[in-house]
PQR file with spaces between the fields and no chain letter, atoms N, CA, C, O and H, PARSE charges and radii, in Angstrom:
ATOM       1  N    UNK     1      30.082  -11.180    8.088 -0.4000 1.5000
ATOM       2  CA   UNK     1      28.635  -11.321    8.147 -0.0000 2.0000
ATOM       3  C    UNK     1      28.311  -12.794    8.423  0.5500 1.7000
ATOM       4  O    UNK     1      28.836  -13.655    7.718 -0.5500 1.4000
ATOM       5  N    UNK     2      27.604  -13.074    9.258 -0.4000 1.5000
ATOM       6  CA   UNK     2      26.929  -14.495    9.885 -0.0000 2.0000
ATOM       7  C    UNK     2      26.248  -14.860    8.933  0.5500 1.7000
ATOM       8  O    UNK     2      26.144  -14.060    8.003 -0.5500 1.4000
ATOM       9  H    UNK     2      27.177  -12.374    9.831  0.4000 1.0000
ATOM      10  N    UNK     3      25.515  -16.250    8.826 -0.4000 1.5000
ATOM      11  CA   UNK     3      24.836  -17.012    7.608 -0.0000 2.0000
ATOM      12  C    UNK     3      23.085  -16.599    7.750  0.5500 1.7000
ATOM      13  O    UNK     3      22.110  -16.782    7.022 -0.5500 1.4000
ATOM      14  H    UNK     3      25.599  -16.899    9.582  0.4000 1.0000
ATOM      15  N    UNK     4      23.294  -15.979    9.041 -0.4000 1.5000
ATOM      16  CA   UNK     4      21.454  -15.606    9.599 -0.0000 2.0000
ATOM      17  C    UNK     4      21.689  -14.032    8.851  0.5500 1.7000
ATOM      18  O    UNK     4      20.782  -13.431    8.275 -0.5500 1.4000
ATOM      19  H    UNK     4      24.086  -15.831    9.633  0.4000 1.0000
ATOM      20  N    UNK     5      22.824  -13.622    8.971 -0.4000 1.5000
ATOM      21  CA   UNK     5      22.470  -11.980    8.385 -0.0000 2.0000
ATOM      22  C    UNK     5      22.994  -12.277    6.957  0.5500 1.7000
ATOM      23  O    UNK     5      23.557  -11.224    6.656 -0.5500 1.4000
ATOM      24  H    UNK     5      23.560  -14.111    9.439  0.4000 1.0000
ATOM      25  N    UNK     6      23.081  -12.864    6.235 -0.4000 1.5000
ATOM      26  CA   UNK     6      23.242  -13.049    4.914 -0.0000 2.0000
ATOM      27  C    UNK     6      21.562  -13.738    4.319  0.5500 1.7000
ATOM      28  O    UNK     6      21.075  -13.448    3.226 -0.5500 1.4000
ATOM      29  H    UNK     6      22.623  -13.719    6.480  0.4000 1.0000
ATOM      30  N    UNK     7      21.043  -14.488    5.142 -0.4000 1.5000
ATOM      31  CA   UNK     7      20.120  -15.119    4.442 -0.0000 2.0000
ATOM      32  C    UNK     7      19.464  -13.830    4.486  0.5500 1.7000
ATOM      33  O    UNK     7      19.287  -13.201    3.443 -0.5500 1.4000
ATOM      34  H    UNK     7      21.439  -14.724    6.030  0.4000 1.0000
ATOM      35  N    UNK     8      18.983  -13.263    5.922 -0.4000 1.5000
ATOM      36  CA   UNK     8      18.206  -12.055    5.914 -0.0000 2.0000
ATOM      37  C    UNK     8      18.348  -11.081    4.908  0.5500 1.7000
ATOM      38  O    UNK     8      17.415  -10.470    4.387 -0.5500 1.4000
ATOM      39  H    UNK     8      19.126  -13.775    6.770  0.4000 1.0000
ATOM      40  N    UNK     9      19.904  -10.917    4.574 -0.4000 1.5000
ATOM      41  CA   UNK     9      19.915   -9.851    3.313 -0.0000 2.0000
ATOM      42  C    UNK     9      19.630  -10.399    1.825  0.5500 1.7000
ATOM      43  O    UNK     9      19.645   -9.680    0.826 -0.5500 1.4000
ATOM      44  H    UNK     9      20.662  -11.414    4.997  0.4000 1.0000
ATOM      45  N    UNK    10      19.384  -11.697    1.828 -0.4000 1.5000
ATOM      46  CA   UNK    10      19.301  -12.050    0.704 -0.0000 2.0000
ATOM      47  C    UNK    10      17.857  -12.091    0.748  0.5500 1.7000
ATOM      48  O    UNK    10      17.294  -11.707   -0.277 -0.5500 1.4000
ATOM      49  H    UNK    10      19.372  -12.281    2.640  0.4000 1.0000
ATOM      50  N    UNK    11      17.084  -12.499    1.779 -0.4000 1.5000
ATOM      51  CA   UNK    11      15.522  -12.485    1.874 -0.0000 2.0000
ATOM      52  C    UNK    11      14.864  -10.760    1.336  0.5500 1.7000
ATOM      53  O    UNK    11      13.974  -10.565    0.508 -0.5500 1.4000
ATOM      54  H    UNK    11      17.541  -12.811    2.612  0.4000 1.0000
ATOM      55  N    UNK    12      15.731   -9.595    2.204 -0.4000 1.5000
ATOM      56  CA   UNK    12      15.309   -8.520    2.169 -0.0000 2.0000
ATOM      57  C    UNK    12      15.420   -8.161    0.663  0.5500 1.7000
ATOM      58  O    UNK    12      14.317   -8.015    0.136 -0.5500 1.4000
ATOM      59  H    UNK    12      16.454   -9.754    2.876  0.4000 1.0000
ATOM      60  N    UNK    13      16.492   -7.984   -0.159 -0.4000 1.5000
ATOM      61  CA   UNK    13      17.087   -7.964   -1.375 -0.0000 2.0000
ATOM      62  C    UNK    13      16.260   -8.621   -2.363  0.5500 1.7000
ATOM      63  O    UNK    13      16.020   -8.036   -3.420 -0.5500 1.4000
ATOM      64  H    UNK    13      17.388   -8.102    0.269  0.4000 1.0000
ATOM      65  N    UNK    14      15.853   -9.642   -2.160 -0.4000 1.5000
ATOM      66  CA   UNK    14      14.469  -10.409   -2.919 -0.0000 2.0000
ATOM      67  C    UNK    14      12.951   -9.952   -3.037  0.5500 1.7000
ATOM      68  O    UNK    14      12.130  -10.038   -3.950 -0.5500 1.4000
ATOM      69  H    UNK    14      16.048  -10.117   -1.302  0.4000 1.0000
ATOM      70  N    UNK    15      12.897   -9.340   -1.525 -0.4000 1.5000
ATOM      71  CA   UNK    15      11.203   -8.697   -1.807 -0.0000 2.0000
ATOM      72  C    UNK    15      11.447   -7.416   -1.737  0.5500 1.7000
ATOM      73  O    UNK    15      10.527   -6.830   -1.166 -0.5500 1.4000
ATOM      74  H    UNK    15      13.564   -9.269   -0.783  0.4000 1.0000
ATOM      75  N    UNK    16      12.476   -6.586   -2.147 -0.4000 1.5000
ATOM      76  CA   UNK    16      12.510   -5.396   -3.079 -0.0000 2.0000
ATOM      77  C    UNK    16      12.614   -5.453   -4.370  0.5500 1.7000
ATOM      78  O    UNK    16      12.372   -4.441   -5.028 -0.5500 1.4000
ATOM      79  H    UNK    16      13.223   -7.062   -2.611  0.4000 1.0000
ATOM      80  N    UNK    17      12.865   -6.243   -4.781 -0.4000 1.5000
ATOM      81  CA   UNK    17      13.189   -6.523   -6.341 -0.0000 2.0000
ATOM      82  C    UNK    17      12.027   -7.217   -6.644  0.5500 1.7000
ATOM      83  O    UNK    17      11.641   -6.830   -7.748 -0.5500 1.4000
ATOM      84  H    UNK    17      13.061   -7.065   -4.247  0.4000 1.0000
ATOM      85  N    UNK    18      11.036   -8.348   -6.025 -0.4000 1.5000
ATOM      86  CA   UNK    18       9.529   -8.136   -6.099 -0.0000 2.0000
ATOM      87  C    UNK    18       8.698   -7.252   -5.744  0.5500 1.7000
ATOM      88  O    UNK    18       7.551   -7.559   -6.068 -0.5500 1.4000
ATOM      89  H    UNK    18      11.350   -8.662   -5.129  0.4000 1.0000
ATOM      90  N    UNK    19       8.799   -6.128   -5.131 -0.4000 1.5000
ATOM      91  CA   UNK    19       8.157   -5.125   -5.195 -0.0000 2.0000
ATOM      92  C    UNK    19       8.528   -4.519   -6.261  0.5500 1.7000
ATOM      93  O    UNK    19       7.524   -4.366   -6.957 -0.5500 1.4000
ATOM      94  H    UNK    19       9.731   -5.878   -4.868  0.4000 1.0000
ATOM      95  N    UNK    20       9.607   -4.011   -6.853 -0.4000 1.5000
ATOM      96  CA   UNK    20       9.832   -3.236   -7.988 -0.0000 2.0000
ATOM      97  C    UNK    20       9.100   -3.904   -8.932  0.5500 1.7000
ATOM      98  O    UNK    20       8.135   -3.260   -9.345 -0.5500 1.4000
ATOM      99  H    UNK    20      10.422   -4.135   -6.287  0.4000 1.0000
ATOM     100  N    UNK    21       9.251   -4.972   -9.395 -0.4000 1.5000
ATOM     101  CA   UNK    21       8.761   -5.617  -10.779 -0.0000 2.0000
ATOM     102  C    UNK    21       7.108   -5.703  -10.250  0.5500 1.7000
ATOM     103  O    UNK    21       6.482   -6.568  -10.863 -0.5500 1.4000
ATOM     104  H    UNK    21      10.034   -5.495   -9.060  0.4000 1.0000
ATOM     105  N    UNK    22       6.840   -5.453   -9.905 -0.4000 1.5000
ATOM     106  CA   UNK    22       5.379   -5.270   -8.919 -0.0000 2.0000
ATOM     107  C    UNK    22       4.870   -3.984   -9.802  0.5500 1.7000
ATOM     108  O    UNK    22       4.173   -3.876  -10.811 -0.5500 1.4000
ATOM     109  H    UNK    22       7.348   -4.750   -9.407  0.4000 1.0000
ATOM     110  N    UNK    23       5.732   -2.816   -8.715 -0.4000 1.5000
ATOM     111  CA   UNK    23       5.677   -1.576   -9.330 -0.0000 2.0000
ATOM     112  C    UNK    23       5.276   -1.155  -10.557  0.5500 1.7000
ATOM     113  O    UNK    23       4.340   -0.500  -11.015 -0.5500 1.4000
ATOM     114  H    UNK    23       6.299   -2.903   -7.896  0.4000 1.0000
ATOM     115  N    UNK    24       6.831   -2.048  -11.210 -0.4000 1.5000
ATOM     116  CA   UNK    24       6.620   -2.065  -13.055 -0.0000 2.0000
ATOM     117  C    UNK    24       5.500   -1.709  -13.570  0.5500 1.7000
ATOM     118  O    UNK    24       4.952   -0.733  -14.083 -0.5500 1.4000
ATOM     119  H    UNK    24       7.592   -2.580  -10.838  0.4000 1.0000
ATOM     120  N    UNK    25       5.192   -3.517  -13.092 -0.4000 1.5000
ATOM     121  CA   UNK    25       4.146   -3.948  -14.406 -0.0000 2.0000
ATOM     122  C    UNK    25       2.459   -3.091  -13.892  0.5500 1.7000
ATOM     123  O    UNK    25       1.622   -2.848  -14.761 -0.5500 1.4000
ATOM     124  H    UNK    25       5.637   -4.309  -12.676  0.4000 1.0000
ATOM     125  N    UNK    26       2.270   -2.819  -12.753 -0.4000 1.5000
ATOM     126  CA   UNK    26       0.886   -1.671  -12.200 -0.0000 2.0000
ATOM     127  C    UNK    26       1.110   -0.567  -12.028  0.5500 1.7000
ATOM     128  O    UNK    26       0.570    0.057  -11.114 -0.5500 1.4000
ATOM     129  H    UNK    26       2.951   -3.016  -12.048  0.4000 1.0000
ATOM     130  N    UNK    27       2.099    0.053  -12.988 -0.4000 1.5000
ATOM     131  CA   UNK    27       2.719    1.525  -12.806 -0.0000 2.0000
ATOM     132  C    UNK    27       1.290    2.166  -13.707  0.5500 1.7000
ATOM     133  O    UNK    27       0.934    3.282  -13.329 -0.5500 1.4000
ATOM     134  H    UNK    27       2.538   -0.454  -13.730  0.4000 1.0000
ATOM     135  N    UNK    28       0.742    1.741  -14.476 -0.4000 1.5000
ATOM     136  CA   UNK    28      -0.583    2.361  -15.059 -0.0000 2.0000
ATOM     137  C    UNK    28      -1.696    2.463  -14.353  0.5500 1.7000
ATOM     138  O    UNK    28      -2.355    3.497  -14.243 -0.5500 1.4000
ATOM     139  H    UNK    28       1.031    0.835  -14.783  0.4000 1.0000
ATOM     140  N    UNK    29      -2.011    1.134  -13.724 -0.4000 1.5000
ATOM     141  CA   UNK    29      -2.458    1.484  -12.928 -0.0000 2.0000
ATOM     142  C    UNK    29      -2.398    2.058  -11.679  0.5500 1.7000
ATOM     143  O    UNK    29      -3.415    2.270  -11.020 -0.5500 1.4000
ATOM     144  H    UNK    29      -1.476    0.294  -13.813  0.4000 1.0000
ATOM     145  N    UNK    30      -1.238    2.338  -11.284 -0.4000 1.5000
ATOM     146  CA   UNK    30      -1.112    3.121   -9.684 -0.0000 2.0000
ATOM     147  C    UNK    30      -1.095    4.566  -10.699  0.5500 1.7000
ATOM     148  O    UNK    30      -1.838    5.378  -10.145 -0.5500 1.4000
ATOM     149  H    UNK    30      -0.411    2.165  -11.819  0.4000 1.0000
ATOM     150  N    UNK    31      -0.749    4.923  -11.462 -0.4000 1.5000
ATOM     151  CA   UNK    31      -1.333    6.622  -11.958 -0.0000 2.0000
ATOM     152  C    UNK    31      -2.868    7.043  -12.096  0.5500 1.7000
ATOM     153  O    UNK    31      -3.309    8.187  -12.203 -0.5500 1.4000
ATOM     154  H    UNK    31      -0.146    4.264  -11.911  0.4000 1.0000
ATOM     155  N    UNK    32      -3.677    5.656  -12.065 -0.4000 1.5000
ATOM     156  CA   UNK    32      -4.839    5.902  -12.313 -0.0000 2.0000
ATOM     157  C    UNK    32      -5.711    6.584  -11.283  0.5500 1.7000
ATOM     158  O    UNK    32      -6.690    7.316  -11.423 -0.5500 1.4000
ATOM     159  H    UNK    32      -3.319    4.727  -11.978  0.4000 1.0000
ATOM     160  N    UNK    33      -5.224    6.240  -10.452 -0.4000 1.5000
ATOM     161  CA   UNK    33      -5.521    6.315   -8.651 -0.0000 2.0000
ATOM     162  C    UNK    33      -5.472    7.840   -8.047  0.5500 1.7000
ATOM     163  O    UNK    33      -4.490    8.581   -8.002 -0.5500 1.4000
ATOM     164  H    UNK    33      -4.429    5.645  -10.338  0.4000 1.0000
ATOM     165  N    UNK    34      -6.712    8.081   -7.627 -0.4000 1.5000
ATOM     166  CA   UNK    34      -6.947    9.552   -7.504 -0.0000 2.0000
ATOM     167  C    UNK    34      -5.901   10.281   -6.325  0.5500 1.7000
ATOM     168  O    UNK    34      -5.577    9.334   -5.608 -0.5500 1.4000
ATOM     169  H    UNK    34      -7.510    7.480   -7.663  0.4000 1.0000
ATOM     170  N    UNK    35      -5.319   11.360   -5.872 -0.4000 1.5000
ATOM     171  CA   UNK    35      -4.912   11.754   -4.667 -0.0000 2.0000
ATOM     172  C    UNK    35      -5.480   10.953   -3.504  0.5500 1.7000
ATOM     173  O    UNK    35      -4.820   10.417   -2.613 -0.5500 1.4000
ATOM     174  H    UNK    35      -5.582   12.130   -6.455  0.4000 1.0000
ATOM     175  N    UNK    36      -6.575   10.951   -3.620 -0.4000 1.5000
ATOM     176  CA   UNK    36      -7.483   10.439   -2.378 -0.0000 2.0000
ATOM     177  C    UNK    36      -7.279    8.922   -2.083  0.5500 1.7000
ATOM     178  O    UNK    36      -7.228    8.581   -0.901 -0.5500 1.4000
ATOM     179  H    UNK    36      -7.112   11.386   -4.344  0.4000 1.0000
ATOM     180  N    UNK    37      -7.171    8.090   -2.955 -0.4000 1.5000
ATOM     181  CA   UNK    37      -7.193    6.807   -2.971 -0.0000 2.0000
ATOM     182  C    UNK    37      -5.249    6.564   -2.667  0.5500 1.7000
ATOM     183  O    UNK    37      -4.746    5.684   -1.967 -0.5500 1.4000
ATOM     184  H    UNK    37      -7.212    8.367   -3.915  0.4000 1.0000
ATOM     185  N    UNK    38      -4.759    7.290   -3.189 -0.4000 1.5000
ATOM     186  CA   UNK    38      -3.138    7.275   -2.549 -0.0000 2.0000
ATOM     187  C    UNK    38      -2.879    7.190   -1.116  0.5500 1.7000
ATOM     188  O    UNK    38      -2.090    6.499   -0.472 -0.5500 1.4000
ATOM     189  H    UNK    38      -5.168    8.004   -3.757  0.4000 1.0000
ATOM     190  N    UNK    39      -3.768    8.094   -0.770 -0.4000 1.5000
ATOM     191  CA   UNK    39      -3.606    8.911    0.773 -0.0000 2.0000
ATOM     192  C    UNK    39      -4.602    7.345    1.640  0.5500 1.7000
ATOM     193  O    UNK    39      -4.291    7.011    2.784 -0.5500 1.4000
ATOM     194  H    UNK    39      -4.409    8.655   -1.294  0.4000 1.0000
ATOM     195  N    UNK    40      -5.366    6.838    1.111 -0.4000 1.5000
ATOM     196  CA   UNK    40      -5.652    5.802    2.065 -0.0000 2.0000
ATOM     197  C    UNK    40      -5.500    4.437    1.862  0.5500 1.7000
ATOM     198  O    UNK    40      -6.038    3.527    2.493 -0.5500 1.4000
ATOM     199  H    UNK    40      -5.618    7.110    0.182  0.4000 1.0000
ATOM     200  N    UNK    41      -4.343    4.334    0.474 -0.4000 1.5000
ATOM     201  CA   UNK    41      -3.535    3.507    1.018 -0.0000 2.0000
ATOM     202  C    UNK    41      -2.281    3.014    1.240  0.5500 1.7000
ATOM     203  O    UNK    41      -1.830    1.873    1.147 -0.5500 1.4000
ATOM     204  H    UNK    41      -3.906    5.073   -0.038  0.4000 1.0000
ATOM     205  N    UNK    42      -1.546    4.583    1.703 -0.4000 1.5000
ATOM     206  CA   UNK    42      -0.870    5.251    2.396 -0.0000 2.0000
ATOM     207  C    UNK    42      -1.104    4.854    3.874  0.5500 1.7000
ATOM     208  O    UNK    42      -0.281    4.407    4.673 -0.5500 1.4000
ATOM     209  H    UNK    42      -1.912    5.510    1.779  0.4000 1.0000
ATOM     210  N    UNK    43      -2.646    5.168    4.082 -0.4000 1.5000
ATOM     211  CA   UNK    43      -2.758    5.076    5.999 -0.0000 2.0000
ATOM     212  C    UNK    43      -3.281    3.429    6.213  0.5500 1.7000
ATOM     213  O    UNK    43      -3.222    2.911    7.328 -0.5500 1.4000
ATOM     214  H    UNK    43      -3.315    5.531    3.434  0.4000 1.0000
ATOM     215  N    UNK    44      -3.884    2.556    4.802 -0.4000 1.5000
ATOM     216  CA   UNK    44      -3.699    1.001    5.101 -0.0000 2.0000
ATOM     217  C    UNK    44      -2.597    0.753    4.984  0.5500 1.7000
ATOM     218  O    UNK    44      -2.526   -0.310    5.602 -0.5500 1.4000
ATOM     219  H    UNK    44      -3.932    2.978    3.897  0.4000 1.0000
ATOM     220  N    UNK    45      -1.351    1.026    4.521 -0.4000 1.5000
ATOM     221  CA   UNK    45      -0.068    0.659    4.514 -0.0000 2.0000
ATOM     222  C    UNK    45       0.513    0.561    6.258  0.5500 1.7000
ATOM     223  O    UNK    45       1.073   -0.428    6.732 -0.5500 1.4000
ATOM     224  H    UNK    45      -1.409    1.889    4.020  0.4000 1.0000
ATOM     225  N    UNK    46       0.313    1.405    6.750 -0.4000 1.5000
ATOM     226  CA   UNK    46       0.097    1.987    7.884 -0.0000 2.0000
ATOM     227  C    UNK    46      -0.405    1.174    8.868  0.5500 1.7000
ATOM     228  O    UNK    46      -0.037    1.337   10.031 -0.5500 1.4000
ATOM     229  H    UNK    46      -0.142    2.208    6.365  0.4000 1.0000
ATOM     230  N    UNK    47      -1.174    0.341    8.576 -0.4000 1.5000
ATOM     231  CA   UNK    47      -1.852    0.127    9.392 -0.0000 2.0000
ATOM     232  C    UNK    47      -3.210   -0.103   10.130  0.5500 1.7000
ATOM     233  O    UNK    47      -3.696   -0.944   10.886 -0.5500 1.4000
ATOM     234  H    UNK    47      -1.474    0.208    7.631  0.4000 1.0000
ATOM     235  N    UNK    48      -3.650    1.305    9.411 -0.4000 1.5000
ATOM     236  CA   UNK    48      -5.505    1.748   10.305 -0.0000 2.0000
ATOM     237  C    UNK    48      -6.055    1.040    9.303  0.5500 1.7000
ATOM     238  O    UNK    48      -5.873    0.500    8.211 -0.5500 1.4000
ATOM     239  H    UNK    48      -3.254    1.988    8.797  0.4000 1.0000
ATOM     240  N    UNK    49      -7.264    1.439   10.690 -0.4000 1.5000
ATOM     241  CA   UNK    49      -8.596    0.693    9.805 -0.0000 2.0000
ATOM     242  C    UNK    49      -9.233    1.530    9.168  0.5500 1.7000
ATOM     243  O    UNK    49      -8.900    2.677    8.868 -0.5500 1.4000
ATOM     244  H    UNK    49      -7.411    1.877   11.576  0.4000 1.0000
ATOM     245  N    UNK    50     -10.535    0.761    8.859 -0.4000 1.5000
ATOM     246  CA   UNK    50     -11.735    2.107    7.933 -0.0000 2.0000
ATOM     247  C    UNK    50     -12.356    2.627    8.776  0.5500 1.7000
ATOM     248  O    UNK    50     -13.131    3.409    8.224 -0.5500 1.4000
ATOM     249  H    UNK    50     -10.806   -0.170    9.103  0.4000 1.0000
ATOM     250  N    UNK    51     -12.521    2.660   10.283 -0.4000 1.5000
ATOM     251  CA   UNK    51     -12.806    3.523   10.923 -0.0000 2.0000
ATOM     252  C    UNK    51     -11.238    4.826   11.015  0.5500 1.7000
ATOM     253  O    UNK    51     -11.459    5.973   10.625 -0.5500 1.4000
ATOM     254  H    UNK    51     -11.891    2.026   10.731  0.4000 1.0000
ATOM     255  N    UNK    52     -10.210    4.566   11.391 -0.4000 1.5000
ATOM     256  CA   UNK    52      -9.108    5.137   11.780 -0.0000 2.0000
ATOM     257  C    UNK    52      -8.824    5.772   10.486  0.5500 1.7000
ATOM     258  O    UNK    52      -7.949    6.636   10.525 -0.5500 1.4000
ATOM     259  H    UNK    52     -10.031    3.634   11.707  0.4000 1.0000
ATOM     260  N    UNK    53      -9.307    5.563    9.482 -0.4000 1.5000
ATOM     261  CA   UNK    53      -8.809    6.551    8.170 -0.0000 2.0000
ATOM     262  C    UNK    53     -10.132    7.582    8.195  0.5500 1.7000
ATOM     263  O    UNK    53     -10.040    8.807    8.125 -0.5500 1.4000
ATOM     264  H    UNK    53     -10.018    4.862    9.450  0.4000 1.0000
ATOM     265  N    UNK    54     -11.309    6.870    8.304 -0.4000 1.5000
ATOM     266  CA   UNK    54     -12.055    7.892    7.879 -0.0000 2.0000
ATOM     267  C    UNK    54     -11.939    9.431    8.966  0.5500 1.7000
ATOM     268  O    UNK    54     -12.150   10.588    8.604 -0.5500 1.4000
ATOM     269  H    UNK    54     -11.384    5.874    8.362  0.4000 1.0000
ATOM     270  N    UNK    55     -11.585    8.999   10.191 -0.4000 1.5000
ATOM     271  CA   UNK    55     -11.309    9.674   11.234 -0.0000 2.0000
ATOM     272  C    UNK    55     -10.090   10.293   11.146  0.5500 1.7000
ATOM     273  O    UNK    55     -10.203   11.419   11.631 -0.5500 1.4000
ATOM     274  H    UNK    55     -11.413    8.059   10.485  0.4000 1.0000
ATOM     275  N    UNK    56      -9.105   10.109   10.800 -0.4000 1.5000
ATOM     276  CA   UNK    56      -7.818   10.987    9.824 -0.0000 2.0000
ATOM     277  C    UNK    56      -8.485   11.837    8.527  0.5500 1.7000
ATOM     278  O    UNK    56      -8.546   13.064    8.610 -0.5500 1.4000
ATOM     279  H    UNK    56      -9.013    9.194   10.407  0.4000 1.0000
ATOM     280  N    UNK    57      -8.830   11.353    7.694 -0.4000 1.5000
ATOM     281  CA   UNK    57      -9.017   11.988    6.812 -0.0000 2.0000
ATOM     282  C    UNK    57     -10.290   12.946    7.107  0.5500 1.7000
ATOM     283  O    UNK    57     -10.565   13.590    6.094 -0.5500 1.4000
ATOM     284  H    UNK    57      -8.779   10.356    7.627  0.4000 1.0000
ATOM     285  N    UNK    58     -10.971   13.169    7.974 -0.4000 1.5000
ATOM     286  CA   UNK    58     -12.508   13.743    8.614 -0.0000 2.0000
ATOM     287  C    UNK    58     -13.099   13.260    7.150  0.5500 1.7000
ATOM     288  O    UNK    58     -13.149   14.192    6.348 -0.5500 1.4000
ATOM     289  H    UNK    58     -10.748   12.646    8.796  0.4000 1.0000
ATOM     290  N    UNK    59     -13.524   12.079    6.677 -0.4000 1.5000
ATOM     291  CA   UNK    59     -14.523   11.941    5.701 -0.0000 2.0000
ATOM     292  C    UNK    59     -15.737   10.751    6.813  0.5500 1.7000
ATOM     293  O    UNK    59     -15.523   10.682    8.023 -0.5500 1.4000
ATOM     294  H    UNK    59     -13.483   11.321    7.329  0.4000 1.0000
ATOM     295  N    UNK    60     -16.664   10.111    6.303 -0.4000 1.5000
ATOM     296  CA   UNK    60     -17.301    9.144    7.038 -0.0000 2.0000
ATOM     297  C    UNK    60     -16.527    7.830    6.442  0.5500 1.7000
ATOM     298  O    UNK    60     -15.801    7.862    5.448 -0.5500 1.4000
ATOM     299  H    UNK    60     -16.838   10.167    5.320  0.4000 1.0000
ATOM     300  N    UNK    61     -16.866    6.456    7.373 -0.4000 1.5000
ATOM     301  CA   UNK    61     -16.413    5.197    7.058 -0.0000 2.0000
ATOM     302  C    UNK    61     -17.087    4.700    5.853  0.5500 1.7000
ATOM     303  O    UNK    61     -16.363    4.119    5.045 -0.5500 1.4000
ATOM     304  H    UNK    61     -17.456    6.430    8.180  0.4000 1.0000
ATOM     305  N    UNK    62     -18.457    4.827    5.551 -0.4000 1.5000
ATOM     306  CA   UNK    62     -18.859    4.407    4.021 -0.0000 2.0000
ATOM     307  C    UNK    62     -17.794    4.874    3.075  0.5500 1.7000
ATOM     308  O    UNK    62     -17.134    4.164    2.316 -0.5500 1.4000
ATOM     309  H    UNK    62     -19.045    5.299    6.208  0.4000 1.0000
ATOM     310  N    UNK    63     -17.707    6.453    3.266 -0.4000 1.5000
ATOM     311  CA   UNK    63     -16.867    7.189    2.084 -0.0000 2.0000
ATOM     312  C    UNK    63     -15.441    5.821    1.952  0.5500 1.7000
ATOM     313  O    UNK    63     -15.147    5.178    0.945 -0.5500 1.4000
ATOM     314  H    UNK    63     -18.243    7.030    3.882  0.4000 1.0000
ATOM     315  N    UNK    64     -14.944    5.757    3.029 -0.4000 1.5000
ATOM     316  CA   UNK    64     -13.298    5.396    3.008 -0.0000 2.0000
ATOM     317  C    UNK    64     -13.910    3.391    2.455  0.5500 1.7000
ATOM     318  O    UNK    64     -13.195    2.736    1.697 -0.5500 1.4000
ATOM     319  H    UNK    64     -15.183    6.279    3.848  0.4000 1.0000
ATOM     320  N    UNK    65     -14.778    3.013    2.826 -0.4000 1.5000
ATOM     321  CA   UNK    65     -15.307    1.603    2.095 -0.0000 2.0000
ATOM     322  C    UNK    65     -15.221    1.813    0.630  0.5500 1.7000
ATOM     323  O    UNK    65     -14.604    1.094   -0.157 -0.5500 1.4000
ATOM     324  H    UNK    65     -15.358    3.545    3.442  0.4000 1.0000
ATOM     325  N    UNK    66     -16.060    3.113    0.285 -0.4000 1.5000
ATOM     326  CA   UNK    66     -16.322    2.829   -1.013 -0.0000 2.0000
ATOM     327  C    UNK    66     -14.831    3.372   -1.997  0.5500 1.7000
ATOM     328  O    UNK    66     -14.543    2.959   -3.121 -0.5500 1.4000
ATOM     329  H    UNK    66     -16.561    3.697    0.924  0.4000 1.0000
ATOM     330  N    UNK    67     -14.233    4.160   -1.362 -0.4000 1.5000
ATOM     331  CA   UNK    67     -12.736    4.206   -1.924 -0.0000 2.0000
ATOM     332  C    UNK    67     -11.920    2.857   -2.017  0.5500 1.7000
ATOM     333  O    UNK    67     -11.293    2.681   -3.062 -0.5500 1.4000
ATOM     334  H    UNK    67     -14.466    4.495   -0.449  0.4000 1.0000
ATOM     335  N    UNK    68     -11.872    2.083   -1.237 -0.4000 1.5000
ATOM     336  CA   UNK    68     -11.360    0.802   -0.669 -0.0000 2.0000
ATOM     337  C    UNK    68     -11.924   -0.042   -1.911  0.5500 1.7000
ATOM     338  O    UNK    68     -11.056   -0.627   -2.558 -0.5500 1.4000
ATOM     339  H    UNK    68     -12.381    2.226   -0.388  0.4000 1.0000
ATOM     340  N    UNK    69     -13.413   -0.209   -2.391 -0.4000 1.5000
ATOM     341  CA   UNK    69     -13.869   -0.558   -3.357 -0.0000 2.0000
ATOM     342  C    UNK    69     -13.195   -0.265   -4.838  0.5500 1.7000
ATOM     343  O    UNK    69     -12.937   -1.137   -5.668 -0.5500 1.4000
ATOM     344  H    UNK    69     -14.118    0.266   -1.865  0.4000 1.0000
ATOM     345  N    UNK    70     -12.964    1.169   -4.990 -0.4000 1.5000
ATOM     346  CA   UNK    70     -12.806    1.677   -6.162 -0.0000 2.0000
ATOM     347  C    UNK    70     -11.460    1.297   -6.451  0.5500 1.7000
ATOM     348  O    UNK    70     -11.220    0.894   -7.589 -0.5500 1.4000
ATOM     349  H    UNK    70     -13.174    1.877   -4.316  0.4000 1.0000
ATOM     350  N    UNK    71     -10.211    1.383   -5.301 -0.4000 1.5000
ATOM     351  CA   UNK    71      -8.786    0.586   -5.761 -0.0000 2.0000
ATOM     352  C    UNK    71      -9.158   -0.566   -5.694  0.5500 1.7000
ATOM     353  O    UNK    71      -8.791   -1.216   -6.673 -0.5500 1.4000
ATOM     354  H    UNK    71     -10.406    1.711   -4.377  0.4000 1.0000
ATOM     355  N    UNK    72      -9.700   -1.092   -5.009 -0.4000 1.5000
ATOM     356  CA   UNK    72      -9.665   -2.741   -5.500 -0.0000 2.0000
ATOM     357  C    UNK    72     -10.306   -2.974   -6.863  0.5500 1.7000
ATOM     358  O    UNK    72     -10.237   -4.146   -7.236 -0.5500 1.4000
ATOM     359  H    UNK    72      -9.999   -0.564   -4.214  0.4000 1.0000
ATOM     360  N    UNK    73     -10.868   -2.193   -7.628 -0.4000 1.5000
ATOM     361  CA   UNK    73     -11.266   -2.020   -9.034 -0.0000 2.0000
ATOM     362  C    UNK    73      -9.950   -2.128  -10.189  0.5500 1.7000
ATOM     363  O    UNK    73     -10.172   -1.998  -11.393 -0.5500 1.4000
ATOM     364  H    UNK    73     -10.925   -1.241   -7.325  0.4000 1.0000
């Protein structure tokens, strides 16, 4: 293994193990989080916008704002 694919695995290996302890400690709060609020940010993980979710999910763009609101709560 080269010193560029070692750092890389040591970079990658690092922000999984900050995501886990991430996980951890907002594991109460990510249960709090309705189906609905999973699923869009699931499709911001993704990528889309609040037009492109509300248009996936057939709800309107206020609806998918004010969800957007309620996880950021």
């Amino acid at each position: 293994m080269t010193t560029s694919e070692e750092t890389f695995t040591k970079h990658k290996l690092n922000r999984i193990r900050h995501q886990e302890v991430f996980r951890i400690k907002n594991s109460v709060r990510f249960a709090a989080l309705t189906p609905r609020e999973v699923e869009i940010i699931q499709l911001i993980t993704a990528g889309k916008n609040n037009p492109q979710i509300a248009e996936t999910l057939f709800i309107s763009r206020h609806t998918v704002e004010q969800h957007r609101k309620n996880i950021n709560r």
